[in-house]
C-alpha positions in Angstrom: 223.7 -32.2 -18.3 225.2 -32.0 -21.7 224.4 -29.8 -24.8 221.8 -32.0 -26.3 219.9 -31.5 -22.5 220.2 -28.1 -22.5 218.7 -27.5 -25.2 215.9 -29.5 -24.3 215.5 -27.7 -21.7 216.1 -24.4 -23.1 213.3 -25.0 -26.0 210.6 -26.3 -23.2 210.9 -23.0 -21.2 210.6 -21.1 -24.2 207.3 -23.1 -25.4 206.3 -22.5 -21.6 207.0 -18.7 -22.0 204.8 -18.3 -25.5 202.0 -20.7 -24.4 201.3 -19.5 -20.4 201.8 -16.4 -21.0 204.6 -16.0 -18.4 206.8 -12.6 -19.2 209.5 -14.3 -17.9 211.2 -17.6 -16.4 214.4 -18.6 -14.8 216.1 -21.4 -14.2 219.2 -23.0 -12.2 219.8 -27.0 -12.0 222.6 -27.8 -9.2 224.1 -31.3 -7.9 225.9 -31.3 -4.7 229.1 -29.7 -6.0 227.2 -26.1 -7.9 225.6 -25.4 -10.7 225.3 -27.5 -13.7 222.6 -25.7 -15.8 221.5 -22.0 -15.4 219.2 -19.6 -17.6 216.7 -17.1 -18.4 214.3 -16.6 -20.9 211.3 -13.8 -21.2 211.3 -10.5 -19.5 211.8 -9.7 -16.1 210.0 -6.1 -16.7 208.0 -6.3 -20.6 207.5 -2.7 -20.8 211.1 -1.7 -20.1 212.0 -5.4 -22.4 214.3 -5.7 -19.9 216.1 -9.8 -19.9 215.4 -12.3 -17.0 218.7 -13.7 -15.9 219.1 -16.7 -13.2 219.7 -13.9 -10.7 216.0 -11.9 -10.7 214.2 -11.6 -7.7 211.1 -12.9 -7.9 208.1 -14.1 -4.8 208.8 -17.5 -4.3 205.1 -18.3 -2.0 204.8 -20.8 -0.4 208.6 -22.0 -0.6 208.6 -19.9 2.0 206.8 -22.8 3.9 210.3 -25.2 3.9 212.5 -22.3 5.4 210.2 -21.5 8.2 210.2 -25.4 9.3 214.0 -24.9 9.0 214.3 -22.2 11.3 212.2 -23.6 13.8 214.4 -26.9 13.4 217.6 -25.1 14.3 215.3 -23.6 17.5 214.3 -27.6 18.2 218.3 -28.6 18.1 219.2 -25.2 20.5 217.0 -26.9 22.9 214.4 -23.9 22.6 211.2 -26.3 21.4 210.1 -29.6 20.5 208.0 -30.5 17.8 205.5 -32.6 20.0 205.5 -29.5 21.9 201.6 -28.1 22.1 201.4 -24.8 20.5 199.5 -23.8 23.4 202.9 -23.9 25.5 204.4 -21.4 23.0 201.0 -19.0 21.9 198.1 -17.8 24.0 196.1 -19.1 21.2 193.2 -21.9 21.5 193.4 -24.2 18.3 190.9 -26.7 19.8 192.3 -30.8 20.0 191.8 -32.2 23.7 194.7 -33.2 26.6 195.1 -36.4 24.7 195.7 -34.9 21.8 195.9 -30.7 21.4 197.4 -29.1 18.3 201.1 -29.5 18.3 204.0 -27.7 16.1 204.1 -31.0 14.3 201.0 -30.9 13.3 201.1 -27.0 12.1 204.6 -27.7 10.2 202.8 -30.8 8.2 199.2 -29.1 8.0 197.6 -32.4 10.0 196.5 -29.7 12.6 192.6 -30.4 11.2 192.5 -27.1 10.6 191.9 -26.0 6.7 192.8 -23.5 4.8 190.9 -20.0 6.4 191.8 -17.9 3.0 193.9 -15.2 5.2 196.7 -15.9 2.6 194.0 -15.2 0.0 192.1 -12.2 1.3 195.7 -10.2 1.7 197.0 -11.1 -1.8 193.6 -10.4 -2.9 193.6 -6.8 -1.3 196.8 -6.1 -2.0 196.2 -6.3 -5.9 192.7 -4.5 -5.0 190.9 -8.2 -6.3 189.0 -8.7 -2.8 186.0 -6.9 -1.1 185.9 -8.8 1.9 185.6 -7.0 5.1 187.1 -9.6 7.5 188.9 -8.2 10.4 192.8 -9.2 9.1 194.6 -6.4 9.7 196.9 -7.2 12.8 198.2 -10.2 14.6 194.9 -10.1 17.0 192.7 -10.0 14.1 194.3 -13.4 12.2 194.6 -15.5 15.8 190.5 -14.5 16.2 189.8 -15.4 12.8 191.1 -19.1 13.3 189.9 -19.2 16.9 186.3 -18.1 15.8 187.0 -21.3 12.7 187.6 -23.6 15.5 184.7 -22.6 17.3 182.7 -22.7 14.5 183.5 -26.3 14.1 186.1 -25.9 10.5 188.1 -28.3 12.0 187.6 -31.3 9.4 189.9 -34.1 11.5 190.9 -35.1 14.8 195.1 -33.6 15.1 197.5 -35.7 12.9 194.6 -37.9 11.3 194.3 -36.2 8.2 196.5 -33.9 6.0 194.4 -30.8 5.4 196.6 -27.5 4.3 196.8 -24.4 5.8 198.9 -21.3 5.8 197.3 -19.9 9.3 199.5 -22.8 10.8 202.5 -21.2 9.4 201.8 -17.6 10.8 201.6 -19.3 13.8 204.8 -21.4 13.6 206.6 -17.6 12.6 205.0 -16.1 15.9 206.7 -19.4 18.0 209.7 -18.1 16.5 209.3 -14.9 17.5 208.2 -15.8 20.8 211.4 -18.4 21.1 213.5 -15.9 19.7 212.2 -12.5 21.0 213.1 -11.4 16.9 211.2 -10.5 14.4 210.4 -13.7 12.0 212.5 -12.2 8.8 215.0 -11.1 11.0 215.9 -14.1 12.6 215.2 -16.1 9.1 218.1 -13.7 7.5 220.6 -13.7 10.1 220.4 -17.5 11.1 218.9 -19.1 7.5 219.8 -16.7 4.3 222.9 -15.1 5.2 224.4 -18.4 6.7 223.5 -20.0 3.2 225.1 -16.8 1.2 221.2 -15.8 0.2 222.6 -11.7 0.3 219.9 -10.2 -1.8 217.2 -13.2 -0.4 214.5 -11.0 1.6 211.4 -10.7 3.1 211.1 -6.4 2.9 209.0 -5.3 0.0 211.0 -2.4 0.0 214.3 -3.7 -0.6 212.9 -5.7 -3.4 211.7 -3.0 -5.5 214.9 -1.3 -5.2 217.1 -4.5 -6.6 218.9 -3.6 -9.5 217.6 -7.2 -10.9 214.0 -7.9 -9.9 210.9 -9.1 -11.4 208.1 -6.6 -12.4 204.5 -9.1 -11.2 202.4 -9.7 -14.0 198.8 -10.9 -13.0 196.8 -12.6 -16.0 193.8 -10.8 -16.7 190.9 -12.1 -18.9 193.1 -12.2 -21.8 195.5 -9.4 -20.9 198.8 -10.1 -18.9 199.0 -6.6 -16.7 201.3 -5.6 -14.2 200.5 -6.0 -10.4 201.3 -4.3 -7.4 204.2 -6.3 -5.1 201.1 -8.4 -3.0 203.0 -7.9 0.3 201.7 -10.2 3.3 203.6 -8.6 6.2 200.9 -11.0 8.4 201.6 -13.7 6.8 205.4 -14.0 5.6 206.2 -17.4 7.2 203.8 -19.0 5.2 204.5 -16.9 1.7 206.6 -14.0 2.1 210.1 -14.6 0.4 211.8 -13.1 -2.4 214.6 -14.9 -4.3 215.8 -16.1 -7.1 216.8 -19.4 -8.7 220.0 -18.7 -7.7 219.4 -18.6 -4.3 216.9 -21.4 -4.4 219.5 -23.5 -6.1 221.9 -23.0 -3.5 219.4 -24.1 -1.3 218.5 -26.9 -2.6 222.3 -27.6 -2.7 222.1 -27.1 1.6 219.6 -30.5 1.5 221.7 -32.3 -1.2 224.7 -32.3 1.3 222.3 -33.2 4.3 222.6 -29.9 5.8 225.9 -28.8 5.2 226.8 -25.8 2.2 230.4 -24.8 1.1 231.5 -26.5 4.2 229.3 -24.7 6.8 226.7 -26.7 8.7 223.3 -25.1 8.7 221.9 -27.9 10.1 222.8 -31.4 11.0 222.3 -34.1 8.7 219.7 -36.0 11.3 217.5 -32.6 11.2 217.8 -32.4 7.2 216.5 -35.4 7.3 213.8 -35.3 9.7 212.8 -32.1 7.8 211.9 -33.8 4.3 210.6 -37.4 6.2 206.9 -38.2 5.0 205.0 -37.5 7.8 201.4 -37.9 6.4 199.8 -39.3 2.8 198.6 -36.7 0.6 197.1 -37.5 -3.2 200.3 -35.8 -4.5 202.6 -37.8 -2.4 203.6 -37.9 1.4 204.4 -34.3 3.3 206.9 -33.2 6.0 207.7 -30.4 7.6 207.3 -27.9 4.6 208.5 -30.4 2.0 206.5 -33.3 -0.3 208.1 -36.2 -1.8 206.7 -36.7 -5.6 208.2 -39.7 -7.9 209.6 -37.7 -11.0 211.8 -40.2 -13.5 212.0 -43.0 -10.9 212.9 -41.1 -8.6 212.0 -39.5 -5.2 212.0 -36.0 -5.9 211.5 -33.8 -2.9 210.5 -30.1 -3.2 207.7 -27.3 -2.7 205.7 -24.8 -4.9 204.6 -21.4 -4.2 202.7 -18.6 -5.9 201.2 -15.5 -4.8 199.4 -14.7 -8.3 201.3 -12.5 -9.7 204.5 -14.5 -9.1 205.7 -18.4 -8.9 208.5 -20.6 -8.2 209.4 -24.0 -7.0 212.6 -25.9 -5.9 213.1 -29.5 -5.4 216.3 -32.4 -4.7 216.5 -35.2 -5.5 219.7 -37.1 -3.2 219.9 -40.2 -5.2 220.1 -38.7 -8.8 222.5 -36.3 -6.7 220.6 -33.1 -8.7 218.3 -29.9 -8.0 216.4 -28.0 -9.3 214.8 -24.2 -8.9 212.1 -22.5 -11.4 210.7 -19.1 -10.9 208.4 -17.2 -13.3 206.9 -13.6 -12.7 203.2 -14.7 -13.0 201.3 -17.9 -12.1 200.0 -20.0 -14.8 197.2 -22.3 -14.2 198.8 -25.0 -12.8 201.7 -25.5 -9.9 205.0 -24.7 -10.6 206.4 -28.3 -10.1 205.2 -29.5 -13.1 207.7 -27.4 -15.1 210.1 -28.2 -12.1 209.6 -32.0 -13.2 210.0 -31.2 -16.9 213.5 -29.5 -16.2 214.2 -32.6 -13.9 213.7 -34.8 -16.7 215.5 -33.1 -19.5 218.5 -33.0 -16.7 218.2 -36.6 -16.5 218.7 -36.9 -20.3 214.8 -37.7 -20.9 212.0 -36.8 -22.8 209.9 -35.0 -20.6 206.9 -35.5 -23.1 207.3 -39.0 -22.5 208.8 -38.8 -18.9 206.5 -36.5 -17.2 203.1 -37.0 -17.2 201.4 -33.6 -17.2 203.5 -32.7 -20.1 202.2 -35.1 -22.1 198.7 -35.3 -21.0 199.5 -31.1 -21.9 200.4 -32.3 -25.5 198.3 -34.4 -25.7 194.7 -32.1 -24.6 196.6 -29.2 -26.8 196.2 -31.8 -30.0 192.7 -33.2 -29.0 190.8 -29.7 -28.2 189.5 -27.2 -30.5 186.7 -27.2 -33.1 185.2 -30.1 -35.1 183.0 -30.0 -38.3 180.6 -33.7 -39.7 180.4 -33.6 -43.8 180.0 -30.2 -45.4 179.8 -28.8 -41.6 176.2 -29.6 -41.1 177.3 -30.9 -37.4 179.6 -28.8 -35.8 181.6 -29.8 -32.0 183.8 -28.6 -29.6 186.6 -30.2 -27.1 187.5 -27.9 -24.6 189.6 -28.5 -21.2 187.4 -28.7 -18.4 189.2 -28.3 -14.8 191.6 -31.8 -15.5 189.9 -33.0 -17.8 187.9 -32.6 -21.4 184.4 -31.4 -22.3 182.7 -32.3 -26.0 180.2 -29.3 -26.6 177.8 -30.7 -29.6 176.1 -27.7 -31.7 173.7 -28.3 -34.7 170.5 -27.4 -36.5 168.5 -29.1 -33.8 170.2 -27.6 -30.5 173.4 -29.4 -29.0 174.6 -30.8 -25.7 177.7 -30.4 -23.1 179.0 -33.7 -22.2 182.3 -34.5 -20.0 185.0 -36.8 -21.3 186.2 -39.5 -19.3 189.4 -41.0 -19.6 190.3 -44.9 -20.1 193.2 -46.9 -20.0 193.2 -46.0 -24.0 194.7 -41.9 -24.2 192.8 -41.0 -27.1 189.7 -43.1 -26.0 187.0 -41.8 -23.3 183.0 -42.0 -22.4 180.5 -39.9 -21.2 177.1 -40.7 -19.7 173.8 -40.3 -21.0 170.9 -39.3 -19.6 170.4 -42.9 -18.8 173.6 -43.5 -17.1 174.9 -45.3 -19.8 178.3 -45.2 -21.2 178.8 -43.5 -24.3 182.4 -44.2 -26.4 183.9 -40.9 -27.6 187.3 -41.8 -29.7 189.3 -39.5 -31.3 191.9 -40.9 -34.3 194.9 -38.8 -34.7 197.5 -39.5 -37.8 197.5 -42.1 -39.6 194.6 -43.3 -37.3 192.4 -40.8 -39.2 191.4 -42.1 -42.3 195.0 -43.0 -43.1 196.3 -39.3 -44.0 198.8 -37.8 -42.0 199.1 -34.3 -40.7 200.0 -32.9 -44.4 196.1 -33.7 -44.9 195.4 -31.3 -41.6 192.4 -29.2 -42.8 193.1 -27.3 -38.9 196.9 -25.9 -39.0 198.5 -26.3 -42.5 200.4 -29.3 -41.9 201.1 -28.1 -38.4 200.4 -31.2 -36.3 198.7 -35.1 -37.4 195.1 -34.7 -38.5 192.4 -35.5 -35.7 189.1 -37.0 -36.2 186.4 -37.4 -33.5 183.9 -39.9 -33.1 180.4 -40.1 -31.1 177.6 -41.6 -31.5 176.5 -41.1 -35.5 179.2 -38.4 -35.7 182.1 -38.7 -37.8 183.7 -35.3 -37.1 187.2 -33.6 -38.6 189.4 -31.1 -36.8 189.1 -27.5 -37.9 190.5 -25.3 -35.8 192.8 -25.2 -33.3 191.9 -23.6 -29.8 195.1 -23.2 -28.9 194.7 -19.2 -30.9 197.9 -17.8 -30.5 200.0 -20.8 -28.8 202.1 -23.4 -29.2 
């Protein structure tokens, strides 16, 4: 990366800080040799105003997901398991399939066990930051294999094993008690002594405990109406092979440096290059691209980029390689905005590739993009008056006027600043929106919504010719 990246990247993360709300985010970009990129920006504790550096602590989620598969890997080389092993051989737990086909560690380390998502992970975040009400037996080992044994009874199971990718974070509690049961240690022992301290991870850990006490580690911010407030450390002792890490980018950089050199860091194999492979193969389709064993594959830039979110609400992070543009990359914030992760991952991959990630990376343009088009619209002399608001993925067009108004959903065409909506007839209605010199012909000094601040915007349905007035991005960039 040189300067003119860096700073990219550096003014993207601090956009990301104003605009999500996120105290504070760190960042590390690595190729196989070390680090070529590494920063901070925010707060890693606001009421103290004490910095984020590359080194904070924060929970990394579901990350976690990727080291578990890698423990059990170095289990499956010692000649402990097999992956086509039935996790019956290695649990007294009944996950349903049949003797053709019964649940196998495969199938748990690539979510294709049938099983969905049982909201274990959920209800113990959820408790944890006093958020949930639930009454669900989850307090011991007993009570999480009975919840998924009642689910299978039940009939949850939405596929046959390996037919369909469905994900759950009960099959990684499981795959940490077949270490355990393998290994006769305790799951973040054995990841520490045979994963972290192998890969120089010292202050990498799974003990709420030791966390708090780290000279450099994240206060947990959980986003709150419109407050940011600090959280409680959501702890999932139950569940910390499917969530339960603490790290920094630093640590996740170095890791993503292990899978860069096929398994091998600062001259010590971890793993061999065959299993770092196997680890990262697509093993099933998904709509954001195929999934291994704790790792999805995601085309970023022209490239195959190959990573894994994780977020425990008060907290996010994600690291992903990429082997043929020989880079990777680790982003960590102390709250969750509303979206994964990887999407800034993606951004950062761009801008480290020398690109645009406006133009490179789709979600940050379709970002842009929704930021310009939303907000409040007024017809002549503000006799009509509309609304575009984000709605899940996509945009809403709220009409209000003398005579009442109507909610309508926007959707896209080929055209970005064209879409339709139905009527009530099922007919397709055009909705356009002319930004810049598309508007009338006056450009954004004419914008009656931000002082010049961005191109003026003009919206038109049916009879309406409406004008951009305000911006609903109050507050943000």
């Amino acid at each position: 990366m040189n300067e003119d990246d860096r700073a990219r990247a550096a003014a993207l993360l601090r956009r990301t800080v104003r605009r999500d709300r996120l105290p504070g985010v760190s960042v590390r970009v690595v190729d196989r040799a070390g680090t070529v990129y590494a920063d901070a920006f925010g707060s890693r504790d606001l009421a103290g105003n004490r910095p984020a550096s590359p080194d904070t602590l924060y929970g990394v989620g579901s990350v976690t997901k990727s080291v578990t598969a890698l423990a059990l890997a170095q289990l499956r080389a010692a000649g402990m398991l097999d992956f086509d092993d039935p996790v019956s051989t290695h649990l007294d737990v009944d996950l349903g399939g049949d003797d053709d086909e019964p649940v196998r560690l495969g199938h748990l380390l690539s979510h294709t066990s049938g099983l969905p998502s049982l909201g274990t992970s959920e209800a113990l975040i959820g408790r944890r930051l006093r958020r949930s009400t639930d009454t669900i037996a989850l307090s011991s080992r007993d009570d999480v294999r009975a919840h998924v044994e009642d689910a299978v009874a039940g009939g949850e199971r939405v596929a046959p094993p390996g037919e369909r990718f469905a994900y759950s974070n009960e099959g990684y509690v499981l795959l940490g008690d077949v270490i355990e049961a393998n290994t006769g240690r305790e799951y973040g022992r054995y990841v520490a002594e045979h994963v972290l301290e192998p890969l120089g991870l010292d202050r990498a850990t799974f003990d709420d405990a030791a966390f708090a006490m780290d000279d450099d580690h994240a206060t947990l911010y959980l986003h709150e109406d419109d407050d940011t407030v600090a959280a409680s450390v959501p702890t999932r002792e139950l569940s910390r092979p499917a969530g339960g890490l603490f790290a920094s980018v630093d640590h996740l950089g170095r890791y993503a440096r292990l899978f860069l050199n096929e398994g091998t860091l600062d001259g010590r194999e971890v793993v061999s290059p065959a299993t770092a492979a196997a680890l990262t193969e697509g093993r099933v389709d998904t709509p954001s691209g195929p999934y291994g064993y704790g790792w999805r594959t995601r085309e970023a830039c022209g490239h195959d980029l190959v990573g894994h979110s994780g977020s425990i609400a008060v907290s996010s992070a994600y690291v992903g390689f990429s082997r043929e543009a020989d880079l990777g990359v680790a982003v960590a914030a102390n709250s969750a905005p509303d979206y994964p992760l990887v999407r800034l991952g993606e951004a950062v991959f761009a801008c480290a590739l020398g690109a645009d990630p406006a133009e490179a990376v789709p979600f940050v343009e379709r970002r842009r993009r929704f930021d310009r088009l939303t907000g409040e619209y007024a017809a002549y002399r503000g006799l009509q008056r509309a609304y575009v608001a984000r709605d899940g993925g996509g945009l809403r067009l709220e009409l209000a006027g003398p005579l009442g108004g109507e909610s309508l959903p926007l959707v896209g065409t080929d055209d970005p600043h064209t879409f339709h909506t139905p009527n009530e007839a099922g007919e397709s209605v055009p909705v356009e929106f002319r930004v810049g010199d598309d508007a009338d012909g006056r450009d954004g000094r004419d914008d009656p919504s931000g002082g010049g601040r961005g191109p003026r915007v003009d919206l038109l349905y049916d009879r309406w010719h409406l004008h951009k007035v305000a911006d609903e991005r109050a507050g943000r960039e």
